[in-house]
C-alpha positions as CSV (number, residue, x, y, z in Angstrom):
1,X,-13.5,19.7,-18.5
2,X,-11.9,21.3,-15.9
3,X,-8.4,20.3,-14.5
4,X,-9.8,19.0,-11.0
5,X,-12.3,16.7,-13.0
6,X,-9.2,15.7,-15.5
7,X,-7.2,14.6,-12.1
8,X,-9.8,12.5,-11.2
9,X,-10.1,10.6,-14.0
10,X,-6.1,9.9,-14.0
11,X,-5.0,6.1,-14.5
12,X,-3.3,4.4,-12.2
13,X,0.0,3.7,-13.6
14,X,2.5,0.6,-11.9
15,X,6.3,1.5,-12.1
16,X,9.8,-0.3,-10.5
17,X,10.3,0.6,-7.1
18,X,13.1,2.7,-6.5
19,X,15.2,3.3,-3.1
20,X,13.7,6.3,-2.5
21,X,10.0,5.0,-2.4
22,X,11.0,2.1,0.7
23,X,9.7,4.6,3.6
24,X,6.3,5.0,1.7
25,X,6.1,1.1,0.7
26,X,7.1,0.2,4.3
27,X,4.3,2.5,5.2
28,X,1.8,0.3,3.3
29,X,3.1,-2.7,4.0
30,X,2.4,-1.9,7.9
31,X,-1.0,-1.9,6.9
32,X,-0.8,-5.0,4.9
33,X,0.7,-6.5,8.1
34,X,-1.9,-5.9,10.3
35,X,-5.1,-6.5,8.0
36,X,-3.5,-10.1,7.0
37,X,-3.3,-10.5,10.6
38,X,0.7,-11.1,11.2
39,X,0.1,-9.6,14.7
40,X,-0.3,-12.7,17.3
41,X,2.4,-14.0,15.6
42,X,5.4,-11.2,14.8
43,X,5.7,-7.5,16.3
44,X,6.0,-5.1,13.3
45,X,9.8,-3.9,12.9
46,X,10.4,-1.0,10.5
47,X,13.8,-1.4,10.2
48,X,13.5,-4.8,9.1
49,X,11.3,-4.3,6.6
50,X,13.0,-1.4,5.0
51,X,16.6,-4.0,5.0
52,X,14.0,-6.3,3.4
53,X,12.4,-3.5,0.4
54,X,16.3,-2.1,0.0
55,X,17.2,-6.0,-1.0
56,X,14.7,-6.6,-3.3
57,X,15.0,-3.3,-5.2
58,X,18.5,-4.0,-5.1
59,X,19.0,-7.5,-5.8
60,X,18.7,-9.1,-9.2
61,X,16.1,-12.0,-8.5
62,X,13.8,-9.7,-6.5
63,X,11.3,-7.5,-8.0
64,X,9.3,-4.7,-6.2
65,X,6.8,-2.4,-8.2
66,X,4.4,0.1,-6.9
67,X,0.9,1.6,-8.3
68,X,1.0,5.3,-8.5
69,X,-2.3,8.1,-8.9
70,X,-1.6,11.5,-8.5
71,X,1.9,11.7,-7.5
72,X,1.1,9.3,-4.8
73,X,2.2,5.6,-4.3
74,X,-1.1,3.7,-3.7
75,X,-0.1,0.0,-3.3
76,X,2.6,-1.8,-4.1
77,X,3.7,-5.6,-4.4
78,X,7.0,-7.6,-4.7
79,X,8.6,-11.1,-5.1
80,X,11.7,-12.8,-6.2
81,X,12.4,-15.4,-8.5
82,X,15.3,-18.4,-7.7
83,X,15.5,-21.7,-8.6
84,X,13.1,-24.4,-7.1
85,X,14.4,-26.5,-4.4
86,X,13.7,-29.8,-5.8
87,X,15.1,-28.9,-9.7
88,X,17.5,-26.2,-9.8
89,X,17.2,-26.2,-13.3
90,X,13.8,-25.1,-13.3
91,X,13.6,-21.0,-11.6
92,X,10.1,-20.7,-9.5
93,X,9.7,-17.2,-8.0
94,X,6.9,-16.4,-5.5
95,X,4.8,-13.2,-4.7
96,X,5.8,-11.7,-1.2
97,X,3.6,-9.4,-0.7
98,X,1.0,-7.5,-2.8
99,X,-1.2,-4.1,-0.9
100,X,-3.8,-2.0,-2.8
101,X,-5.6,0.5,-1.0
102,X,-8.9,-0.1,-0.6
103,X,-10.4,2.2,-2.4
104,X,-7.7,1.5,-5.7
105,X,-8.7,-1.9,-5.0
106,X,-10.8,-2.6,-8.2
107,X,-8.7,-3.6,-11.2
108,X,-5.6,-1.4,-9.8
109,X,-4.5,-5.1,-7.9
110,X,-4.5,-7.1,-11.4
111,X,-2.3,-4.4,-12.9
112,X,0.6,-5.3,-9.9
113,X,-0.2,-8.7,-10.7
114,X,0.6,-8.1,-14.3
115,X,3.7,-6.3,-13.7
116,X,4.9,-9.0,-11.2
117,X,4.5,-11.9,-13.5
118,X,6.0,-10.0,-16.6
119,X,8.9,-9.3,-14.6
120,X,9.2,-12.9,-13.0
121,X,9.0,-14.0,-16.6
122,X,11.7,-11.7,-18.4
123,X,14.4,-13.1,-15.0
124,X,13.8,-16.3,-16.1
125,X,10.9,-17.8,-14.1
126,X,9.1,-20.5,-15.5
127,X,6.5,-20.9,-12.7
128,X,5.1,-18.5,-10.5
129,X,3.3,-18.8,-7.0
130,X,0.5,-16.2,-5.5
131,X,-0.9,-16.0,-1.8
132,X,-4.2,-15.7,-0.4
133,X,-4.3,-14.9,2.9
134,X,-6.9,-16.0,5.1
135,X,-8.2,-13.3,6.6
136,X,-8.2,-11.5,3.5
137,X,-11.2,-12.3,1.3
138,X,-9.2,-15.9,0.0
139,X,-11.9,-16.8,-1.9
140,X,-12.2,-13.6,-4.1
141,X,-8.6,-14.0,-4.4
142,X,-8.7,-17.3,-5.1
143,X,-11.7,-16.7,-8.0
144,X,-9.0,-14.7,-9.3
145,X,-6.3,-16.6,-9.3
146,X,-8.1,-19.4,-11.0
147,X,-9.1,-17.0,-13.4
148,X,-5.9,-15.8,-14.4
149,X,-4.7,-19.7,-15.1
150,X,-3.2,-20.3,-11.4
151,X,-4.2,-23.2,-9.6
152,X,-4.3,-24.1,-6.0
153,X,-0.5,-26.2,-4.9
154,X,-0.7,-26.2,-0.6
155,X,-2.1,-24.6,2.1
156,X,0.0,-22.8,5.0
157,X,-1.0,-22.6,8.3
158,X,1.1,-20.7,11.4
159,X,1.5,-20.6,14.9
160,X,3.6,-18.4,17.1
161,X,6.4,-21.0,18.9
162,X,8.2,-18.7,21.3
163,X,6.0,-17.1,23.7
């Protein structure tokens, strides 16, 4: 086998995010923001997003991880855990975002999800909650979801107020 051919066949591999990979996460999650459609309702900032990655990597609660093939980051997703609003006593956390690549899409997405929960679990969450957006294939997301034990809670709708 030849090196190019053993490159190819590399694994994926999901690690913690790390302050130096919030330009090339922000980068992604541009184009997670305008394939889930965010656009009619929110201009993209970059600074903002960056203040948001730097937080979670930093903070405690939050958790950020990105999928890596050949050097390059190729999706990444994040969350944070803290304690439900109606039972402090009970911690909740909640996926925030979660970007694959298209063409890492199959089974690279389920090892984020993996990572995510694992991580949610070992900062104490007892519950976790997953979104599927609308105009991103919900109900292959949702099939997977159920699959993986989850089951539908709410549905979220939006709309722009300020003009």
């Amino acid at each position: 086998m030849q090196l190019n051919e053993t490159c190819a066949l590399a694994e994926p591999a999901v690690r913690d995010a790390t302050p130096a990979d919030v330009p090339m996460i922000a980068a992604l999650g541009e184009r997670f923001y305008h394939e889930a459609g965010w656009g009619d309702v929110a201009s993209w900032d970059a600074e903002s997003i960056s203040r948001t990655l730097d937080h979670l990597v930093s903070n405690d609660d939050g958790i950020v991880v990105v999928l890596e093939r050949h050097g390059a980051i190729r999706g990444m997703a994040g969350g944070m855990v803290y304690p439900l609003y109606f039972n402090f006593a009970h911690r909740t956390g909640q996926e925030l975002f979660w970007w694959v690549d298209p063409e890492e899409r199959i089974g690279s997405g389920r090892l984020l999800m993996d990572e995510l929960e694992r991580q949610a679990l070992s900062k104490g969450a007892e519950s976790w909650a997953m979104i599927a957006l609308e105009k991103v294939r919900p109900e292959a997301t949702g099939l997977l979801y159920r699959r993986r034990g989850y089951r539908p809670s709410e549905h979220s709708y939006i709309k722009r107020l300020a003009a």
